[in-house]
N, C-alpha and C positions, 0 to 999 in steps of 0.2 A: 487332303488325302492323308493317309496312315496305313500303315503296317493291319493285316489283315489277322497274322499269324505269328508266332517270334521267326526272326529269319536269323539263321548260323553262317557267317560265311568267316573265311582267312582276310585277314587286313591286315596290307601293310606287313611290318613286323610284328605286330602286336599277337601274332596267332587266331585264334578263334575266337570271335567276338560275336554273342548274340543279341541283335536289335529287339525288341521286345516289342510283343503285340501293343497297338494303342500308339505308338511312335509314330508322331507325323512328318511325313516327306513331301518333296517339294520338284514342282517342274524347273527351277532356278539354277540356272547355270551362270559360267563368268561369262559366257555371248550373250547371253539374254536367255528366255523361256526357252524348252525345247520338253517335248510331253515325250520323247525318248529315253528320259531320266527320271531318276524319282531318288532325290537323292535324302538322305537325313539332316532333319535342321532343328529334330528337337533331342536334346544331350543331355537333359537332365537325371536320366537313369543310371549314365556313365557313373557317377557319384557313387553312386550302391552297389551297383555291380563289379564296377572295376577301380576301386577305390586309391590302389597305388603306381596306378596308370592314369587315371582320370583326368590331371590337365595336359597331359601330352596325346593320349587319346582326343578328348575334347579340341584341340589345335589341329590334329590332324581330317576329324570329320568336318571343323569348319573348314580346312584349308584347301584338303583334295578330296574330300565327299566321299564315300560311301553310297553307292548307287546300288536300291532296292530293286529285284526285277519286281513286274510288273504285278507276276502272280501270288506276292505276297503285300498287296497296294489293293485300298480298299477308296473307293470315293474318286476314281478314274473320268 
């Protein structure tokens, strides 16, 4: 699955973060699978985008996810 669209949402402290079309998300939770989430698992754009945030950003999407809704998830 991936990102359909760029999605803008507020995260965290970090303010306005845009996931970028093409970004693949994932049904993976810390309980196991749950197709209620669709959370981000690929971070390599953080680098470009948000360069002087980037590993602290990058720790926080792996640690408390960033949950895409649905309607910007392609491959459902």
């Amino acid at each position: 699955m991936e990102t359909n669209q760029d999605y803008t949402t507020i995260f965290r402290g970090f303010g306005e973060i845009t996931v970028p079309k093409g970004t693949r998300v994932s049904h993976q939770t810390a309980m196991g699978i749950d197709k209620n989430y669709h959370f981000v698992t690929e971070v390599g754009w953080v680098y470009s985008a948000y360069p002087k945030i980037a590993r602290i950003l990058i720790h926080d999407l792996t640690y408390y996810g960033l949950n895409v809704p649905k309607e910007f998830v392609t491959g459902l």
